[in-house]
C-alpha positions as CSV (number, residue, x, y, z in Angstrom):
1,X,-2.2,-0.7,-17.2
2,X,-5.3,0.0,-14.9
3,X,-3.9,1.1,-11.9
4,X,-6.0,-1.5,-9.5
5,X,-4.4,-4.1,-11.2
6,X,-0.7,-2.4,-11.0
7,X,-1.2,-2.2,-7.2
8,X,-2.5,-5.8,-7.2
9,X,0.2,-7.0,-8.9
10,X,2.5,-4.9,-6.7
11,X,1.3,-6.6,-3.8
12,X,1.7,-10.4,-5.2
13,X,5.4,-9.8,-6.6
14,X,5.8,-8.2,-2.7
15,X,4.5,-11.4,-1.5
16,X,6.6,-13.5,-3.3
17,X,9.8,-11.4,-2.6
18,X,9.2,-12.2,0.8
19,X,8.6,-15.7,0.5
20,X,11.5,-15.9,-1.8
21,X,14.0,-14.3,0.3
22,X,13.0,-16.7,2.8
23,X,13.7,-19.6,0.3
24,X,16.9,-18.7,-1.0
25,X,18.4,-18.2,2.5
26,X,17.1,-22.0,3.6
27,X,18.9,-23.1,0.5
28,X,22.0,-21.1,1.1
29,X,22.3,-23.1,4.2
30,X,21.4,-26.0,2.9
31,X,18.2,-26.5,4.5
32,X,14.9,-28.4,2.4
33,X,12.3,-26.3,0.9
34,X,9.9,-28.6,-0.4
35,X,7.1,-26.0,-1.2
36,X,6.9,-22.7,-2.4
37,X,3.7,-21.8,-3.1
38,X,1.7,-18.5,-4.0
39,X,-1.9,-18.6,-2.5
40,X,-3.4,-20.8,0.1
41,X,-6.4,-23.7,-0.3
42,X,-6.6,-26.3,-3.1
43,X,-3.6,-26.3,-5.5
44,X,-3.9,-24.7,-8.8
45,X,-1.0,-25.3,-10.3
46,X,2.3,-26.2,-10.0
47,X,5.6,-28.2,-11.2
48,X,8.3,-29.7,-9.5
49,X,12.0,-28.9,-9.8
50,X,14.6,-30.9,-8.0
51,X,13.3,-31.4,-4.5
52,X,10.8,-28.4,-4.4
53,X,7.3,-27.8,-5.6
54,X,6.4,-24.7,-6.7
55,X,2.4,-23.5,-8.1
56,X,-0.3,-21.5,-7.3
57,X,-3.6,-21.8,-4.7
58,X,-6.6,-21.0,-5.1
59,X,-6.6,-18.0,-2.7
60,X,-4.4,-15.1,-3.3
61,X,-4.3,-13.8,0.7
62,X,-0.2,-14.6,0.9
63,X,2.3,-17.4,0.0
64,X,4.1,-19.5,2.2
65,X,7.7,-21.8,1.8
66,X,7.9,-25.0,3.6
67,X,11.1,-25.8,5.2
68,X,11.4,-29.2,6.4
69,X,11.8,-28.7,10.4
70,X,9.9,-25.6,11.0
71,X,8.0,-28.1,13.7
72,X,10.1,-29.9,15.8
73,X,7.7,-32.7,16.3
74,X,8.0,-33.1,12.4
75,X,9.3,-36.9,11.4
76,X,12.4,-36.4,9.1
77,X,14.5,-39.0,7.8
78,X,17.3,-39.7,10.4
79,X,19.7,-39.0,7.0
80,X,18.7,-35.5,6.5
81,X,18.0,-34.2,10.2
82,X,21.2,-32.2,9.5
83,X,19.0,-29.8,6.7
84,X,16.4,-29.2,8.7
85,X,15.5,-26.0,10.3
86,X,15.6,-27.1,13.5
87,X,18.7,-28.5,13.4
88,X,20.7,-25.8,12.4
89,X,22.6,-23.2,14.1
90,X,21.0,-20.2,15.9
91,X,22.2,-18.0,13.9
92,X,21.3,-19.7,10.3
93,X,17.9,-19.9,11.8
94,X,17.4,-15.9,12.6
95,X,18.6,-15.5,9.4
96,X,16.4,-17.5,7.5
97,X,13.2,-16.0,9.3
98,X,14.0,-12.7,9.4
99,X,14.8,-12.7,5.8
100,X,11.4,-11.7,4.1
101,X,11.3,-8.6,6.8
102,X,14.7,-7.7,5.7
103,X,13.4,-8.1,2.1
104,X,10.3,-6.2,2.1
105,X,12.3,-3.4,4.2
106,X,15.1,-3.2,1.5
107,X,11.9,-3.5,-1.3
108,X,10.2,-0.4,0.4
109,X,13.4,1.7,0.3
110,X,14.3,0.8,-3.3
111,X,11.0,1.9,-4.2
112,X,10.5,5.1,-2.5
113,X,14.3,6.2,-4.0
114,X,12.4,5.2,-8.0
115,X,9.8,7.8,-6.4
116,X,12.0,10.5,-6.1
117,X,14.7,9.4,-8.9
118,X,13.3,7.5,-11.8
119,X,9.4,9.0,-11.7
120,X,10.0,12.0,-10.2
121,X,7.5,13.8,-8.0
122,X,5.2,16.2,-9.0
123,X,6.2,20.1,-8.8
124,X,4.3,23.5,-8.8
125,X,1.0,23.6,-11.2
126,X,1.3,25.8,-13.9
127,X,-2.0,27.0,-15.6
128,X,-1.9,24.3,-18.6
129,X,-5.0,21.5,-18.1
130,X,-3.7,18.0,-17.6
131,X,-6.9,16.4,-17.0
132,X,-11.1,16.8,-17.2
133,X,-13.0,15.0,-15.2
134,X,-16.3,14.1,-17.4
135,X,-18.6,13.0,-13.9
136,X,-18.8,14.0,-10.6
137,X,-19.4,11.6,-7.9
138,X,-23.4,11.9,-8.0
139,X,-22.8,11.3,-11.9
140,X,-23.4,14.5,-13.3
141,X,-21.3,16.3,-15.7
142,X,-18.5,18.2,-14.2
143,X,-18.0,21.9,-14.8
144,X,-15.3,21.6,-16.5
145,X,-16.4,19.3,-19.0
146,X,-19.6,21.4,-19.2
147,X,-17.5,24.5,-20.3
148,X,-15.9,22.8,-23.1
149,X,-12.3,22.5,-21.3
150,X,-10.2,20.1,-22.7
151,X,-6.9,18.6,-21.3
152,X,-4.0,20.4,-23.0
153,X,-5.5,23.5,-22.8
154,X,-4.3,26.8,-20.9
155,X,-5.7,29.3,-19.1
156,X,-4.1,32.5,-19.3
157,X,-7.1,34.5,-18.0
158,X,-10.2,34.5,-15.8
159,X,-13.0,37.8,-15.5
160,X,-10.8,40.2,-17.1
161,X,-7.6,39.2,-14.9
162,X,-4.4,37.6,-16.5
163,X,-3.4,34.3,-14.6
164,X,-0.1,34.1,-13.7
165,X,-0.4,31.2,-10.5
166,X,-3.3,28.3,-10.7
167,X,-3.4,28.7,-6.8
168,X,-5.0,32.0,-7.1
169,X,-7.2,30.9,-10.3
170,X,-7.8,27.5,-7.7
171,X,-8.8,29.7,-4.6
172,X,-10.9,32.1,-6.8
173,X,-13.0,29.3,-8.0
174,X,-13.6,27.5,-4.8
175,X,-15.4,30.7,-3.5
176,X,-17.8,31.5,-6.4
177,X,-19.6,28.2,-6.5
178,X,-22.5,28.5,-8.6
179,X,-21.4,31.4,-10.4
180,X,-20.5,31.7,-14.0
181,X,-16.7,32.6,-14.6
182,X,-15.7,34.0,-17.6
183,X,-12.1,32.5,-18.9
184,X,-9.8,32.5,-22.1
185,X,-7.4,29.6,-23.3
186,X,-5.1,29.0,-25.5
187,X,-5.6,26.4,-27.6
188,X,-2.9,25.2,-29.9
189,X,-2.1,28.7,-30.5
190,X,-5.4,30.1,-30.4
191,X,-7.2,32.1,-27.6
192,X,-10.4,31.0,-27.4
193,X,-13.3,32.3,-24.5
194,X,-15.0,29.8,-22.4
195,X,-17.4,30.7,-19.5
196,X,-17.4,27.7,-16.7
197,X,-19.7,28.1,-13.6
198,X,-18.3,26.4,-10.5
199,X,-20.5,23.4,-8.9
200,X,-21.0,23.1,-5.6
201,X,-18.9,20.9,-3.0
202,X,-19.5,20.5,0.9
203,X,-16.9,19.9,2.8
204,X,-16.3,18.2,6.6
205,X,-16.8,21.5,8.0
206,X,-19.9,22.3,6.3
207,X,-18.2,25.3,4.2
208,X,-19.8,25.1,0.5
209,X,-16.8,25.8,-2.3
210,X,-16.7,26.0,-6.1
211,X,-15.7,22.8,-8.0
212,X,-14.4,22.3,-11.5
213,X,-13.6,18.8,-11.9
214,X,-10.1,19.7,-13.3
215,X,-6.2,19.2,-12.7
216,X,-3.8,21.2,-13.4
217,X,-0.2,19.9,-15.1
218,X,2.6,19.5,-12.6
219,X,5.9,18.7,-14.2
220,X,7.5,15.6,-12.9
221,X,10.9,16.8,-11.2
222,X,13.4,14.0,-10.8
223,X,16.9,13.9,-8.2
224,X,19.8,12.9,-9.0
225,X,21.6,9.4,-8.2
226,X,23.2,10.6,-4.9
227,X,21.0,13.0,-4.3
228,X,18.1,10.8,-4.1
229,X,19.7,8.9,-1.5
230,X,20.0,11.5,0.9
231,X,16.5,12.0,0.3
232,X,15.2,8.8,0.0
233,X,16.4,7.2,3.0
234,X,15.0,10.0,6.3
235,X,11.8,9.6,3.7
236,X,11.9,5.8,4.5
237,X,12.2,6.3,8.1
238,X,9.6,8.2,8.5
239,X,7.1,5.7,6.8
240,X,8.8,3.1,9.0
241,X,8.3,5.2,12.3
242,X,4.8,6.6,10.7
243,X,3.7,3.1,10.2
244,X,5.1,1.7,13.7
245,X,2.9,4.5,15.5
246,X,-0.2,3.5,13.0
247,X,0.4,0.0,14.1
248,X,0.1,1.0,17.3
249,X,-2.8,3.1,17.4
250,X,-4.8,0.3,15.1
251,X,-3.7,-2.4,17.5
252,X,-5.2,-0.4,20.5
253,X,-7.9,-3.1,22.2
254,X,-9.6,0.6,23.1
255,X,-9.7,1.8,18.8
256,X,-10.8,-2.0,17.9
257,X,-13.7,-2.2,20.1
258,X,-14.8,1.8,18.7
259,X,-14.3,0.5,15.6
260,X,-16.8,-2.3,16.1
261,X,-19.2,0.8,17.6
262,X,-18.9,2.5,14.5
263,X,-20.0,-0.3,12.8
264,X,-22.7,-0.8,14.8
265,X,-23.7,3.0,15.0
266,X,-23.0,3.6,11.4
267,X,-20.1,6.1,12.1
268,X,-17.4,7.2,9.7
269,X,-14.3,6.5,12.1
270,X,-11.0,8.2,11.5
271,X,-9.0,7.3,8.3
272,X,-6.0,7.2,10.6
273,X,-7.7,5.0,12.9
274,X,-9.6,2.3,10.8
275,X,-7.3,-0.8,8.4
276,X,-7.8,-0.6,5.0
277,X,-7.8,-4.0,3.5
278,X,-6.3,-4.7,-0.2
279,X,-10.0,-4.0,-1.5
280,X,-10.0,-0.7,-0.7
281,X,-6.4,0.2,-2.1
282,X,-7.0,-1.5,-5.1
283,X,-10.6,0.1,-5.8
284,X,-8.7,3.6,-5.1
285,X,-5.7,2.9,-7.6
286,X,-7.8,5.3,-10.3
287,X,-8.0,7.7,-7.8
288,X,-4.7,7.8,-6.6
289,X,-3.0,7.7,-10.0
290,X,-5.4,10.7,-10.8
291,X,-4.3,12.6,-8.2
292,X,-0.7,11.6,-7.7
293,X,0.5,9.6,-10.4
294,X,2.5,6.9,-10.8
295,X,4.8,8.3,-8.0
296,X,1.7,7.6,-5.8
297,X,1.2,4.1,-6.5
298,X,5.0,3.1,-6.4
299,X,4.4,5.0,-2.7
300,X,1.0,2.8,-2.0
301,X,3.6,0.0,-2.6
302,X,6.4,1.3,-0.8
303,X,4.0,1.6,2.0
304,X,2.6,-1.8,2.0
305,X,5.8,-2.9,2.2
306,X,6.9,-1.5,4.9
307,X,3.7,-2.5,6.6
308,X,3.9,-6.3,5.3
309,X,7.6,-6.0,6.9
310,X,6.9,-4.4,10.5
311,X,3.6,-6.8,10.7
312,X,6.2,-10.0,10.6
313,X,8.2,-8.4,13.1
314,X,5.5,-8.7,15.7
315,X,7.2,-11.6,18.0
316,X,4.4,-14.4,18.0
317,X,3.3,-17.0,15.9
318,X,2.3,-17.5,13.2
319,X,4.3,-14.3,12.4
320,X,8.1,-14.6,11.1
321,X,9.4,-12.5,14.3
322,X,7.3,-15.3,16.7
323,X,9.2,-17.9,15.0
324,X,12.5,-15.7,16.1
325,X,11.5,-15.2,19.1
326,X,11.1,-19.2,19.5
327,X,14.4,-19.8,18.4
328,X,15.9,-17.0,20.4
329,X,14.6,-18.8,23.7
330,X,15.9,-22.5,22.4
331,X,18.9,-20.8,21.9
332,X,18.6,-19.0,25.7
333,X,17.7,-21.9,27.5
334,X,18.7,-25.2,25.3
335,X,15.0,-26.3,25.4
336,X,12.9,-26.9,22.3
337,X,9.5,-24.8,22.3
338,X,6.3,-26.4,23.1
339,X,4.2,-25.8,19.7
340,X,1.4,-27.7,21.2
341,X,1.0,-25.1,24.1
342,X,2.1,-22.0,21.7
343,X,-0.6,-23.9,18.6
344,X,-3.9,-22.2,20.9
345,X,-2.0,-18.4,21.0
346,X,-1.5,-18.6,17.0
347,X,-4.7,-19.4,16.5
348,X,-6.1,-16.6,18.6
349,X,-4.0,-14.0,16.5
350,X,-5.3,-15.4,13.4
351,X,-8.8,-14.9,14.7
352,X,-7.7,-11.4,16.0
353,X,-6.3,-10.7,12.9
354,X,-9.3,-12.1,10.6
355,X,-11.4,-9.7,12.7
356,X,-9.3,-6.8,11.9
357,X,-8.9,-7.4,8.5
358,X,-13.2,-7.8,8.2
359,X,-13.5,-4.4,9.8
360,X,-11.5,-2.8,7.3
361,X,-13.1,-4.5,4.5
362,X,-16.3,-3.6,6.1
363,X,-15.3,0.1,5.8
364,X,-13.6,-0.3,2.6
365,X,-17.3,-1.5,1.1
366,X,-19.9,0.8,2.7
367,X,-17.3,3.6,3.7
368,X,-14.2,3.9,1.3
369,X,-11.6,6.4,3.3
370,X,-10.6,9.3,1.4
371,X,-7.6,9.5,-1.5
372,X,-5.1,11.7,0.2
């Protein structure tokens, strides 16, 4: 499967376990769900089963479930006021919102312990090809593909020296750019000489290197049932606090308004400082397959995730953690919200968050951020 489309379809069934887990708590309470819907805009698709509707919209930017009572100025038939949300008990009500969080917190975990236990992670390179890279990014042939290297093959020697680690073959590359190296592989049994001359590759710093346009095999190592819990779970608290202090920073009034300068001035900003929108993973899953495997897309997802999670947390509307808030002051001081007050502060998050997410795809179009 393309990887683009794995992550895309990552981020849909993420969608709709969050939605979902918001659904099955309403019902487990007894509260009406009359929608469940992936998508948002004109109706695709969709069938009805008992009293809900499920389908598909137009626009795949989320999905939502309609719970009858989410509004308290919603008319409900006097018969059924006792399954709405709002008239429920507190604590059925937390429950029910917080749900999706707790979901896409328990999918993020489950998905960075198939990292470690079921994939596996990469280990050391050994000297054995695992992949050519035909182009460079200006188009050209690489130098590996110019030399005749082909994935399966294994170095055992470079200019008269036997190569016992690929990070000294690697670091003796990188500073002859330009210049013709003379190697020998073995080739389903038979050694056969190749000469590859390095291209050339700037980096940040302005130091030129040697490139090949080549990967070395790393065998997958995998952990064991137990032991991939202990690793698995400080791993997932780490994204969670990594991606609370990203929040952070990106949420910075001070970084979105720099942002908007480097828009303006045509500036590359920070990768730890700019949002990247679902564009920009998707048009890197290639890359980030190439250069981590399928343990780094199962880690892209992990990540979103985590990120769709902490996002809901944030205690307005039209987040899940504002509608927890709201019922946490009804239950506080036995008055009902007023939606038509808190209606203008949703709709200036949207807009907010609107704006954020065209920065990002601005960046993700004219200035992709780098794969690792």
């Amino acid at each position: 499967m393309n990887a683009g489309l794995f992550i895309a379809i990552g981020i849909l069934i993420a969608v709709l376990f969050h939605e979902a887990a918001h659904f099955v708590a309403a019902k487990a309470f007894g509260m009406k769900a009359t929608e469940f819907f992936a998508g948002f805009g004109p109706k695709l698709w969709s069938f009805r089963r008992g009293e809900t509707e499920y389908g598909l919209k137009l626009l795949p930017l989320g999905g939502y479930v309609r719970i009858v009572g989410m509004h308290p100025g919603e008319e409900v038939d006097p018969a059924e006021e006792h399954r709405t949300y709002r008239g429920s008990p507190y604590w059925q009500k937390t429950v029910v919102v917080l749900a999706g969080i707790v979901a896409n917190l328990a999918l993020g975990f489950v998905l960075i312990y198939s990292v470690f236990v079921v994939v596996g992670l990469p280990g050391d390179a050994n000297t054995t090809v695992a992949m050519v890279l035909e182009v460079d990014e200006d188009g050209d042939p690489t130098a590996a593909a110019s030399s005749g290297l082909m994935e399966g093959d294994t170095i055992v020697g470079y200019d008269g020296v036997t190569l016992e680690e690929w990070a000294t073959f690697r670091e003796y590359v990188r500073a002859r750019p330009g210049v013709a190296i003379d190697i020998e592989i073995d080739r389903d049994g038979a050694l056969v000489p190749l000469t590859i001359t390095p291209g050339e590759r700037e980096l940040e710093d302005g130091e030129t290197i040697g490139y090949m346009g080549l990967a070395p095999d790393r065998p997958l190592e995998r952990l064991g049932v137990i032991e991939g819990l202990s690793v698995s779970w400080p791993a997932f608290t780490e994204q969670v606090g990594g991606t609370v202090t990203g929040l952070a920073r990106l949420l910075n009034p001070v970084n979105l308004f720099g942002l908007l300068g480097d828009i303006v001035s045509g500036d590359t900003p920070a990768p730890e400082n700019r949002p990247t929108t679902v564009v920009g993973i998707v048009a890197a899953g290639d890359e980030i397959q190439q250069s981590f495997g399928w343990s780094g897309l199962l880690g892209v997802l992990a990540s979103l995730n985590i990120v769709v999670a902490l996002f809901n947390l944030i205690p307005v509307l039209p987040f899940d953690g504002g509608h927890a808030a709201i019922a946490l002051y009804q239950k506080l001081t036995g008055k009902q919200a007023n939606f038509d007050r808190l209606a203008p502060v949703a709709i200036g998050v949207i807009v907010v968050f609107m704006g954020i997410f065209l920065i990002g795809l601005w960046f993700d179009i004219f200035s992709p951020a780098p794969v690792g």
